[in-house]
GUMARKE-750999 format. One record per residue (C-alpha): y, z, x; residue in three letters. Coordinates in Angstrom, 2 decimals, decimal comma. Last residue first. Layout:
// GUMARKE-750999
<site><py>Y</py><pz>Z</pz><px>X</px><residu>ALA</residu></site>
...
***
This chain:
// GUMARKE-750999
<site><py>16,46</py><pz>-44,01</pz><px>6,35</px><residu>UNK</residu></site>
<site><py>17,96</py><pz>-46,42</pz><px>3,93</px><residu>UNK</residu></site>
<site><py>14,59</py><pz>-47,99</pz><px>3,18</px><residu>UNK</residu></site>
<site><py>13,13</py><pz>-51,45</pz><px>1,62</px><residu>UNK</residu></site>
<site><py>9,51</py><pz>-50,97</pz><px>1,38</px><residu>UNK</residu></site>
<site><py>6,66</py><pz>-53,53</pz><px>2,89</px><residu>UNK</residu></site>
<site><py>4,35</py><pz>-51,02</pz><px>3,99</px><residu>UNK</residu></site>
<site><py>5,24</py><pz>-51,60</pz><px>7,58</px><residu>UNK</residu></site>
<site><py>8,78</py><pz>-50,57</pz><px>6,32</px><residu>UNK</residu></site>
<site><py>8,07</py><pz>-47,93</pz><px>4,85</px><residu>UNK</residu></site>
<site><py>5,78</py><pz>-46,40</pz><px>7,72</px><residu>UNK</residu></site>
<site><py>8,73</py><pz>-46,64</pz><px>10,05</px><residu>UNK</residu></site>
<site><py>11,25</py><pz>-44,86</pz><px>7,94</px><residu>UNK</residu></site>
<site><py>8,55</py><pz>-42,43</pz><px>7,08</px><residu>UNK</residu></site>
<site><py>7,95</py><pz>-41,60</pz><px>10,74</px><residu>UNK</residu></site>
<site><py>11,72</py><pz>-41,16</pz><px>11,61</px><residu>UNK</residu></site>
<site><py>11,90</py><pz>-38,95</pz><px>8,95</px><residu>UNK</residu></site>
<site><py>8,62</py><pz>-36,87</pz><px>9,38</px><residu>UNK</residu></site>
<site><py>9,66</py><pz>-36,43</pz><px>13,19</px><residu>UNK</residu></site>
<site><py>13,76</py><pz>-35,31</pz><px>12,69</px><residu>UNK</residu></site>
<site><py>12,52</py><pz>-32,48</pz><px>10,47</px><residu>UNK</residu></site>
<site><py>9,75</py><pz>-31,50</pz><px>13,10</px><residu>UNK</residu></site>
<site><py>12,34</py><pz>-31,17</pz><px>15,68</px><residu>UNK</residu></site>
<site><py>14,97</py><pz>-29,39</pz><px>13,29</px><residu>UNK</residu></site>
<site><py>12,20</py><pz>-27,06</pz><px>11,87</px><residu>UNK</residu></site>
<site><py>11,15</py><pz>-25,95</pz><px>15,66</px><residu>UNK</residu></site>
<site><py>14,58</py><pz>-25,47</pz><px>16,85</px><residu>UNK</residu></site>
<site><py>15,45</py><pz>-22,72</pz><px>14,37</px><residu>UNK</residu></site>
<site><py>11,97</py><pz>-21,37</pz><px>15,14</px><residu>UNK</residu></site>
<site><py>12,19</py><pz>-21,29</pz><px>18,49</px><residu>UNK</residu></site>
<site><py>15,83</py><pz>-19,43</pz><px>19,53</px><residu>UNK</residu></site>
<site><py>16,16</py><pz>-20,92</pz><px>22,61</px><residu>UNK</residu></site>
<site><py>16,43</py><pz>-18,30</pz><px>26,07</px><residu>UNK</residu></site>
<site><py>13,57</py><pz>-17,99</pz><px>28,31</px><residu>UNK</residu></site>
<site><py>12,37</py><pz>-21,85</pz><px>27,66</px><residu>UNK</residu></site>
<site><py>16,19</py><pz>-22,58</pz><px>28,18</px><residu>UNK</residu></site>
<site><py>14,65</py><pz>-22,54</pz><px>31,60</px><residu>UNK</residu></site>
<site><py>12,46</py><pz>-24,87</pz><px>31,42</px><residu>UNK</residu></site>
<site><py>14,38</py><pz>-27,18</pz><px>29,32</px><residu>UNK</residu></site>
<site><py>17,23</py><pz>-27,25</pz><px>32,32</px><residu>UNK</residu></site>
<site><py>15,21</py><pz>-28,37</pz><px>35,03</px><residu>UNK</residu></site>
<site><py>13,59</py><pz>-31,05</pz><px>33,30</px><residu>UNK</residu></site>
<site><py>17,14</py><pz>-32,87</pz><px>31,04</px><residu>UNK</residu></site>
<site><py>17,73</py><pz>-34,89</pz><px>34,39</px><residu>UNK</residu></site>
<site><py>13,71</py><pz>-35,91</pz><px>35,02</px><residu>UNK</residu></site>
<site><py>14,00</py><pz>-37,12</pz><px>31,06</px><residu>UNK</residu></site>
<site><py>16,91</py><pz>-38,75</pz><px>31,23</px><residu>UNK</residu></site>
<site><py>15,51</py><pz>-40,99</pz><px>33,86</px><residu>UNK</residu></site>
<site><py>12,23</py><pz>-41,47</pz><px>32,61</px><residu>UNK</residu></site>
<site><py>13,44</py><pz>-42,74</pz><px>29,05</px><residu>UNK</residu></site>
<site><py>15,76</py><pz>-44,55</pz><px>30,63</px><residu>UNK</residu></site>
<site><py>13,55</py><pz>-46,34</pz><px>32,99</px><residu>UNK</residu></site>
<site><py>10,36</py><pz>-46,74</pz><px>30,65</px><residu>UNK</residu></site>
<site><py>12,74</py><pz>-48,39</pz><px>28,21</px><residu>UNK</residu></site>
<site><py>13,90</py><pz>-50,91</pz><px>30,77</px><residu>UNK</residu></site>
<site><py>10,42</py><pz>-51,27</pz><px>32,17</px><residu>UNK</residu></site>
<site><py>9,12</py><pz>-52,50</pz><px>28,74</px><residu>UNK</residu></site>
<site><py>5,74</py><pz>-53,92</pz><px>30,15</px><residu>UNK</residu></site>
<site><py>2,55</py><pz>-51,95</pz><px>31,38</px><residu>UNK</residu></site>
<site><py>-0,57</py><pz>-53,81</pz><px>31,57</px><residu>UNK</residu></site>
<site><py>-3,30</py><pz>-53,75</pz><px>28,81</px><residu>UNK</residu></site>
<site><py>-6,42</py><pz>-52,19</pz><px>29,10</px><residu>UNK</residu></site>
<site><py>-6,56</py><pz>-51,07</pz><px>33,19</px><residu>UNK</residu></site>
<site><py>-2,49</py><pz>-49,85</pz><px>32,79</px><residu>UNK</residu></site>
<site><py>-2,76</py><pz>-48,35</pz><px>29,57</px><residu>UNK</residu></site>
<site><py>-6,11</py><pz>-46,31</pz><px>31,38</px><residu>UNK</residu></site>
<site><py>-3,89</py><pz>-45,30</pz><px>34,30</px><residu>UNK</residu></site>
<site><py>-1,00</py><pz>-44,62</pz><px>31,35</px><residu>UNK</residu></site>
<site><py>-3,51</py><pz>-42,19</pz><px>29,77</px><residu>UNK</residu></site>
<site><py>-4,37</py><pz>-40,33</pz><px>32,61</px><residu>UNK</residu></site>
<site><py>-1,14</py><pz>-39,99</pz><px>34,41</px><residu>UNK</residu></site>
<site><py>0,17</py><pz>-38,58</pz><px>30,58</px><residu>UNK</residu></site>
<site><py>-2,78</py><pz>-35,95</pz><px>30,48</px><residu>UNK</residu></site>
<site><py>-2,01</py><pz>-35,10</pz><px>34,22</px><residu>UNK</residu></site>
<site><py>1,21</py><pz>-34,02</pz><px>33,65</px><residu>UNK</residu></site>
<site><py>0,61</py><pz>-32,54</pz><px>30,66</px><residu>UNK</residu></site>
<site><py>-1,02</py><pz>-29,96</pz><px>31,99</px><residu>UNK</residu></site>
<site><py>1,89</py><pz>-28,61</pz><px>33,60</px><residu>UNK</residu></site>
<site><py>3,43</py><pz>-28,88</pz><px>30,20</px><residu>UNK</residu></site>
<site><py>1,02</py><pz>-26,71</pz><px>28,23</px><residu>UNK</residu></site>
<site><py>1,28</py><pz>-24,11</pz><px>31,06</px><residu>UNK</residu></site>
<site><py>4,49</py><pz>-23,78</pz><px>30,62</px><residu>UNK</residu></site>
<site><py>4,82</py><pz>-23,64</pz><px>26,80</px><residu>UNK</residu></site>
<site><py>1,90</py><pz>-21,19</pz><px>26,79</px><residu>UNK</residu></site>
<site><py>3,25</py><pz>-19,18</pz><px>29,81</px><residu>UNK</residu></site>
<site><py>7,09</py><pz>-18,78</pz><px>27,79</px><residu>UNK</residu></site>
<site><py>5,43</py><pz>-18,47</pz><px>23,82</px><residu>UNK</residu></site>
<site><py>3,08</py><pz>-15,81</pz><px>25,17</px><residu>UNK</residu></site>
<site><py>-0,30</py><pz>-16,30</pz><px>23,65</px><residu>UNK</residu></site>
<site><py>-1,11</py><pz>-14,65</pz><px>20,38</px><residu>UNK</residu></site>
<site><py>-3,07</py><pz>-17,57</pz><px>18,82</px><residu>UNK</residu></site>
<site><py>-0,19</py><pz>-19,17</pz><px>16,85</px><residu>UNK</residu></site>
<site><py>1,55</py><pz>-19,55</pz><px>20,22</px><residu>UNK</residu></site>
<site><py>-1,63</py><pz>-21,70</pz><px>21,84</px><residu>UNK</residu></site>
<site><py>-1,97</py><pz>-23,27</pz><px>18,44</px><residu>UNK</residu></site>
<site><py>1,69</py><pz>-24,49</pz><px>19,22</px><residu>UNK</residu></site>
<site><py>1,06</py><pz>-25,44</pz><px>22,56</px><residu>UNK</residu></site>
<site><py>-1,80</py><pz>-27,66</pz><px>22,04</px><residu>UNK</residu></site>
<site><py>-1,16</py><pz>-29,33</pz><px>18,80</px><residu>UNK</residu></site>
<site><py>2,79</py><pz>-29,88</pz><px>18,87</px><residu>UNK</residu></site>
<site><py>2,80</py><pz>-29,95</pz><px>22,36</px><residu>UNK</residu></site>
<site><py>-0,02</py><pz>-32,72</pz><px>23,07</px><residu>UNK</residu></site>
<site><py>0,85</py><pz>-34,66</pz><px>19,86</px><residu>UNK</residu></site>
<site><py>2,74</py><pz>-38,01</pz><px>21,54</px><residu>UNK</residu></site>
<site><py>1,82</py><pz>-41,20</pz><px>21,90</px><residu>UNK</residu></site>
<site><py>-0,08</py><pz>-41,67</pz><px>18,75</px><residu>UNK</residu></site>
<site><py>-3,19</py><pz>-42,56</pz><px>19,87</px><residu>UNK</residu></site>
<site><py>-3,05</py><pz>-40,35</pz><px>23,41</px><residu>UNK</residu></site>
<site><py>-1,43</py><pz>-37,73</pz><px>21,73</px><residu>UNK</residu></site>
<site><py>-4,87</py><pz>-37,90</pz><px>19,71</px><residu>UNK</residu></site>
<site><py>-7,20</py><pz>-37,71</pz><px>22,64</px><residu>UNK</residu></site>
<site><py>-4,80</py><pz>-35,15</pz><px>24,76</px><residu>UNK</residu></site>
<site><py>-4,83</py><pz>-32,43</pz><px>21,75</px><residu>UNK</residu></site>
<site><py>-8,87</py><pz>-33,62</pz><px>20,60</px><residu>UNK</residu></site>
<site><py>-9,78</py><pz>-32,77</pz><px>23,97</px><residu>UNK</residu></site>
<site><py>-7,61</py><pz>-29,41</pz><px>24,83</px><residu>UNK</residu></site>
<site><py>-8,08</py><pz>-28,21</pz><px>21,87</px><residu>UNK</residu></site>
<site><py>-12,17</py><pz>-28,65</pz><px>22,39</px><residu>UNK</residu></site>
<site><py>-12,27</py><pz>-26,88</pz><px>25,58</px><residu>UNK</residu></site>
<site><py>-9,49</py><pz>-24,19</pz><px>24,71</px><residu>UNK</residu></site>
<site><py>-12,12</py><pz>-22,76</pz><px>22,31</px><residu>UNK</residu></site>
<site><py>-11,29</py><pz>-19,04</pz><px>24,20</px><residu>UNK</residu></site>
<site><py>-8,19</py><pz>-18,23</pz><px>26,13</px><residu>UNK</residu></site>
<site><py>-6,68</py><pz>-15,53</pz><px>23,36</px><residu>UNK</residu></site>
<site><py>-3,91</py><pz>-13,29</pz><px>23,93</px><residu>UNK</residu></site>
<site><py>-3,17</py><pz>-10,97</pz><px>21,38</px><residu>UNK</residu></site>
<site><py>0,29</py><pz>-9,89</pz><px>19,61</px><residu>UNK</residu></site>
<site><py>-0,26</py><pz>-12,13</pz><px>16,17</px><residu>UNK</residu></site>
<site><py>2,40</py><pz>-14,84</pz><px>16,03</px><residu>UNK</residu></site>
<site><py>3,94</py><pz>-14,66</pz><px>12,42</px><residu>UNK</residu></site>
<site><py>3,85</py><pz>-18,34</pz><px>10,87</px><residu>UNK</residu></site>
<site><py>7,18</py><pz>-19,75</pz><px>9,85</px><residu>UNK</residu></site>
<site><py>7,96</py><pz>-22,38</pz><px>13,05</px><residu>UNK</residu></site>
<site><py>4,01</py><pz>-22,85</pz><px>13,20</px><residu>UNK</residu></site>
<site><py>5,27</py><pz>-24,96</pz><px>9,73</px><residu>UNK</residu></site>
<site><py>7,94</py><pz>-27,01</pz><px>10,73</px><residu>UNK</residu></site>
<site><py>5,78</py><pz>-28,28</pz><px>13,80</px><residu>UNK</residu></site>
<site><py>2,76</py><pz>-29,15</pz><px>11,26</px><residu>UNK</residu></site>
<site><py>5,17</py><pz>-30,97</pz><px>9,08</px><residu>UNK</residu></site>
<site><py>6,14</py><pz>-32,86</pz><px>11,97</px><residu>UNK</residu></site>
<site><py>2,77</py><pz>-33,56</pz><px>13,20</px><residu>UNK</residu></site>
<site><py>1,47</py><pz>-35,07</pz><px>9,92</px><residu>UNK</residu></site>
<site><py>4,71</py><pz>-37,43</pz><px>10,30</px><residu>UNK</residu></site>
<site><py>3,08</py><pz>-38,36</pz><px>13,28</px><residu>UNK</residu></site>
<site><py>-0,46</py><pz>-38,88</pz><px>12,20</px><residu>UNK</residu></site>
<site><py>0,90</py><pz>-40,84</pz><px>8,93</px><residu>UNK</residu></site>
<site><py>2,74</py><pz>-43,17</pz><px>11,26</px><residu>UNK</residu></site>
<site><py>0,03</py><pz>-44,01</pz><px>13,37</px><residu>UNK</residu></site>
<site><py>-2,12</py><pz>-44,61</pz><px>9,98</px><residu>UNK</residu></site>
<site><py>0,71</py><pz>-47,10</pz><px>9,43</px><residu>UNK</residu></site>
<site><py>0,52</py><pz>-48,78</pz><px>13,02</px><residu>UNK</residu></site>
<site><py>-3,38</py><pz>-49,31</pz><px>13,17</px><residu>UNK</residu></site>
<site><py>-3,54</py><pz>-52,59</pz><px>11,78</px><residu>UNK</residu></site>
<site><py>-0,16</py><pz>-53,79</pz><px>13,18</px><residu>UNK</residu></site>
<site><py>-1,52</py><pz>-52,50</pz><px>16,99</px><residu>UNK</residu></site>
<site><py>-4,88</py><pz>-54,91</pz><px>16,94</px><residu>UNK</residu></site>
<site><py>-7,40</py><pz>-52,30</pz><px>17,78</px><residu>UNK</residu></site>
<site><py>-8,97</py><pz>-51,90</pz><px>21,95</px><residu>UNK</residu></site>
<site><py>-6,17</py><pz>-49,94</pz><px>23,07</px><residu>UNK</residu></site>
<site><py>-5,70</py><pz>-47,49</pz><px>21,20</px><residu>UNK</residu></site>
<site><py>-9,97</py><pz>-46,59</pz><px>21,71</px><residu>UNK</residu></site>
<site><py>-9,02</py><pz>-46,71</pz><px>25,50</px><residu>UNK</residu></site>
<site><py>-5,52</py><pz>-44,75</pz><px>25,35</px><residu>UNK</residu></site>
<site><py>-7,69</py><pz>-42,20</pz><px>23,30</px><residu>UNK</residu></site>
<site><py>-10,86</py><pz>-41,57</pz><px>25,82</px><residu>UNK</residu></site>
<site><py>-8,36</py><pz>-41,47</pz><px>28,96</px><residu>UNK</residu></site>
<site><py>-6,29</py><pz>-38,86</pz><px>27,10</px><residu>UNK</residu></site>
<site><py>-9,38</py><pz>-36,93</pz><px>26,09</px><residu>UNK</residu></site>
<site><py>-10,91</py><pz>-36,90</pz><px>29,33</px><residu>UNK</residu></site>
<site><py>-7,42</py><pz>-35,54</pz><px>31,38</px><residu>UNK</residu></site>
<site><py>-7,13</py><pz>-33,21</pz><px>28,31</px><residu>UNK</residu></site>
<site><py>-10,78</py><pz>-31,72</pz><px>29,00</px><residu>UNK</residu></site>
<site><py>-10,21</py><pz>-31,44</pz><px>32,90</px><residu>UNK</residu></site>
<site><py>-6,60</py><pz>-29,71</pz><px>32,82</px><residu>UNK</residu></site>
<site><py>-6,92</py><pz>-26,77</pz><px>29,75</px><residu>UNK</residu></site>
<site><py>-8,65</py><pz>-24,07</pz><px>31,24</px><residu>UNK</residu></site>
<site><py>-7,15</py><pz>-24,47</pz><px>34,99</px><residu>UNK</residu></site>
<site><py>-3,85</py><pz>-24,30</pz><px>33,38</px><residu>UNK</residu></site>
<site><py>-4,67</py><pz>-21,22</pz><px>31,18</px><residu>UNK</residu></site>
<site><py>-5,84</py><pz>-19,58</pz><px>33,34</px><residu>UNK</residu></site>
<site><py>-3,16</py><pz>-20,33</pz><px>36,07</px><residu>UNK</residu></site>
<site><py>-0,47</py><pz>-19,35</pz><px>33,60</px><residu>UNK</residu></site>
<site><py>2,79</py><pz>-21,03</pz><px>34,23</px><residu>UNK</residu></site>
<site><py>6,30</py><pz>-19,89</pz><px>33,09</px><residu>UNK</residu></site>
<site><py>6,98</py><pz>-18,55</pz><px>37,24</px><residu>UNK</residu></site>
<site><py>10,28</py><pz>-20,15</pz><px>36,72</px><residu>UNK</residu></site>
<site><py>9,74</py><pz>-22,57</pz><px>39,87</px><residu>UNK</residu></site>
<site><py>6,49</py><pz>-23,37</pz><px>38,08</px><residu>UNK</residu></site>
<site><py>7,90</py><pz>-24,09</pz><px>35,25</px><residu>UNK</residu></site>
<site><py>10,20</py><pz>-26,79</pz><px>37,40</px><residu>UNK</residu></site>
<site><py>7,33</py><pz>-28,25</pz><px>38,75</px><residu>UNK</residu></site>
<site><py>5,91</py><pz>-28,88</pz><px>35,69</px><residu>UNK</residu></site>
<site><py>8,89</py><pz>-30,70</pz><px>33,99</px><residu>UNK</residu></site>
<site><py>9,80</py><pz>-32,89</pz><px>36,75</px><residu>UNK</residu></site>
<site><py>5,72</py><pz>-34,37</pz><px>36,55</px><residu>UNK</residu></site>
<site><py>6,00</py><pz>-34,16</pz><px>33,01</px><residu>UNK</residu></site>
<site><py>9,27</py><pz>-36,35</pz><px>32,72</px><residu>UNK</residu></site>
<site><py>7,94</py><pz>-38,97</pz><px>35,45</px><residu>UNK</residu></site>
<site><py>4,71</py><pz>-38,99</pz><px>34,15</px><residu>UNK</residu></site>
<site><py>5,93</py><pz>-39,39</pz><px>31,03</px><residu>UNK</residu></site>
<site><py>8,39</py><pz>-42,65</pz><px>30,90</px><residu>UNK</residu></site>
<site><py>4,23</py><pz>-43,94</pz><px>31,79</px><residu>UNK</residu></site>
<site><py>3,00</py><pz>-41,91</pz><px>28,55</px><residu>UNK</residu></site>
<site><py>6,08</py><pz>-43,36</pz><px>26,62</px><residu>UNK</residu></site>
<site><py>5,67</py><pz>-46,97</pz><px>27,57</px><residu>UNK</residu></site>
<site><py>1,81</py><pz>-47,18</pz><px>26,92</px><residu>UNK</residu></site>
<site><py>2,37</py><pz>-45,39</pz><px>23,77</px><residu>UNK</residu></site>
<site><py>4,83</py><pz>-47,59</pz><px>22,43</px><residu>UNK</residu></site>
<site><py>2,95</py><pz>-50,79</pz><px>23,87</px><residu>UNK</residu></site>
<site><py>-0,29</py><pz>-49,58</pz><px>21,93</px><residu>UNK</residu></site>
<site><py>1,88</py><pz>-48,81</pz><px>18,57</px><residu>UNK</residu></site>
<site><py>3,75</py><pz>-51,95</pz><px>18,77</px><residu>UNK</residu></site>
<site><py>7,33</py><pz>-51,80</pz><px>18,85</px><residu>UNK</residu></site>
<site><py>9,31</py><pz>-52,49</pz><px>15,91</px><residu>UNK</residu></site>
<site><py>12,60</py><pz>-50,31</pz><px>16,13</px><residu>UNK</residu></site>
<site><py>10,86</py><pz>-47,69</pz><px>14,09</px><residu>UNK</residu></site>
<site><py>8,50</py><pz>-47,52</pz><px>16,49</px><residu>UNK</residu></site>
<site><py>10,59</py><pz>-46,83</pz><px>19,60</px><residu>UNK</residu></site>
<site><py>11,97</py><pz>-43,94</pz><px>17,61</px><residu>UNK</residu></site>
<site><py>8,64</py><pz>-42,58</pz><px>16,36</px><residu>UNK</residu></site>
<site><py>7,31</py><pz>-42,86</pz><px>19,65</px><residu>UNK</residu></site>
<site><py>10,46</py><pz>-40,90</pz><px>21,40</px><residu>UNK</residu></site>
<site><py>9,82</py><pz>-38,09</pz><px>19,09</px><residu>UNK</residu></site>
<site><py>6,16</py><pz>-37,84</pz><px>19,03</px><residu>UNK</residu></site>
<site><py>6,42</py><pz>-38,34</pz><px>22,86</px><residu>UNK</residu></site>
<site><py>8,77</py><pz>-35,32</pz><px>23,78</px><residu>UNK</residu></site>
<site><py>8,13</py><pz>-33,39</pz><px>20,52</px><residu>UNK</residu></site>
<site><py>6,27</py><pz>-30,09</pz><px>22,22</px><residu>UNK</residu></site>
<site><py>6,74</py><pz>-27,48</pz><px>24,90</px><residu>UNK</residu></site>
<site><py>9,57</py><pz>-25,80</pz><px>23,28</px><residu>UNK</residu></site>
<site><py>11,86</py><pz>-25,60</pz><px>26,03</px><residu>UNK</residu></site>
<site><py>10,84</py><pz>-28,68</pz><px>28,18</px><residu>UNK</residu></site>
<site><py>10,02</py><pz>-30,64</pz><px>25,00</px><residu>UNK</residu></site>
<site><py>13,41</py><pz>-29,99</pz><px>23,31</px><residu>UNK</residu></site>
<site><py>15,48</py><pz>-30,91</pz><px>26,61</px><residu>UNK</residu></site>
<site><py>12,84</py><pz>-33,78</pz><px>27,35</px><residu>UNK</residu></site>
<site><py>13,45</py><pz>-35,27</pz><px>23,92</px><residu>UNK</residu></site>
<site><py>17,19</py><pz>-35,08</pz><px>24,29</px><residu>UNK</residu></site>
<site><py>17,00</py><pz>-36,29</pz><px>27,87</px><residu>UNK</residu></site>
<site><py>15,12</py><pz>-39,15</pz><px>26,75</px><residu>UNK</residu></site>
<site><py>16,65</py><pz>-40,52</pz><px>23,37</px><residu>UNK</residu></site>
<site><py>19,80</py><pz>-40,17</pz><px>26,52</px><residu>UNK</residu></site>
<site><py>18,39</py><pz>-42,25</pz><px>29,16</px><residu>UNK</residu></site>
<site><py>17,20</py><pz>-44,79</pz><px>26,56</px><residu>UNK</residu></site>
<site><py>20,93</py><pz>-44,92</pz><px>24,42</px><residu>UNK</residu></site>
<site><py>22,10</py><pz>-45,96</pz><px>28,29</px><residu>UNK</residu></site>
<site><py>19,37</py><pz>-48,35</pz><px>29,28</px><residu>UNK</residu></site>
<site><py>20,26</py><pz>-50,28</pz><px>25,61</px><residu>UNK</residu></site>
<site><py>24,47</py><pz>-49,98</pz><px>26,69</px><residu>UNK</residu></site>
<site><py>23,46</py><pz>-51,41</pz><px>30,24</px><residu>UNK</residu></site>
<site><py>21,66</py><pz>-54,45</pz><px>28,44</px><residu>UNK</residu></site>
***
């Protein structure tokens, strides 16, 4: 039992370390590991949005203490990712969790890919704030399916766009905050919460690794980063969609 809390609190200071600094992989990572141990997709996103809250909540506040935060951006982003989160934990939460687990796994490894490429793509010297309405929706309504995909779609496109990679990361994970609160109020109405042991580690870790991820956010190398994180996605996802599909697999 202690060794399981143990391998928890670290899957979550890793994920926190890479999310804090990048601003992305926090849930798709710790989903696709709780997944490929057999977890069903509505309990894995139940248990990593409510690990979240704890992670986010740490992570925002120390962003802020940085000064990585953009108040436009913030204020731009909060309302439509709080909607979209509770929209996608309700829709997850309403199909029978084997059904939906392989397209789960598609979306994920889909996210890796998408990581590995932003980590190639020359980021234009502009800063853009417009269409943040409809990011911000279908960013906190799909992380909310797949439990995780707020970074990886939000922050990234944020980057892509011209904004700077230190307020877009920050701001990305202030919001999220309040997209994982969201989501695991909604969890909570639908289903209940279980798993406390993995929402424990993954928690704890996570509010340890905070501090520092925000302000390696000044100092990582990103791309580097970027192609090991969405590496590590697309296999853990394809081990966990062979198997559902009935393959044997080494991965």
């Amino acid at each position: 039992m202690d060794h399981d809390i143990l391998i928890y609190v670290i899957a979550g200071f890793v994920a926190q370390l890479i999310d804090g600094a990048l601003g992305m992989a926090y849930g798709i990572s710790a989903s696709s590991l709780l997944m490929g141990f057999g977890v069903p997709p509505a309990v894995v996103s139940s248990t990593v949005h409510a690990a979240e809250c704890f992670t986010t909540g740490a992570s925002a506040i120390s962003h802020h203490t940085f000064g990585n935060i953009s108040r436009d951006l913030f204020r731009r982003l909060l309302i439509p990712g709080i909607i979209g989160a509770a929209l996608g934990a309700y829709v997850l939460s309403s199909f029978d969790g084997e059904i939906i687990k392989p397209y789960i796994s598609g979306y994920l490894m889909i996210m890796g890919v998408i990581i590995i490429v932003k980590a190639f793509m020359p980021f234009p010297p502009r800063e853009v704030t417009t269409k943040l309405t409809p990011l911000a929706l279908i960013g906190s309504f799909l992380d909310a399916v797949g439990g995780g995909g707020w970074g990886p779609i939000v922050a990234t496109n944020l980057i892509v766009r011209g904004n700077s990679v230190r307020e877009a990361v920050g701001s990305v994970n202030a919001v999220e905050f309040f997209v994982t609160l969201s989501a695991s109020i909604t969890f909570f109405l639908s289903i209940g919460l279980g798993h406390w042991q993995v929402i424990a580690g993954l928690a704890a870790g996570g509010v340890i690794a905070a501090p520092l991820g925000a302000y390696l956010t000044k100092r990582l190398p990103h791309r580097p980063m970027m192609v090991v994180v969405g590496t590590l996605v697309i296999l853990l996802s394809l081990r966990t969609l062979l198997k559902t599909l009935g393959f044997t697999t080494w991965l």
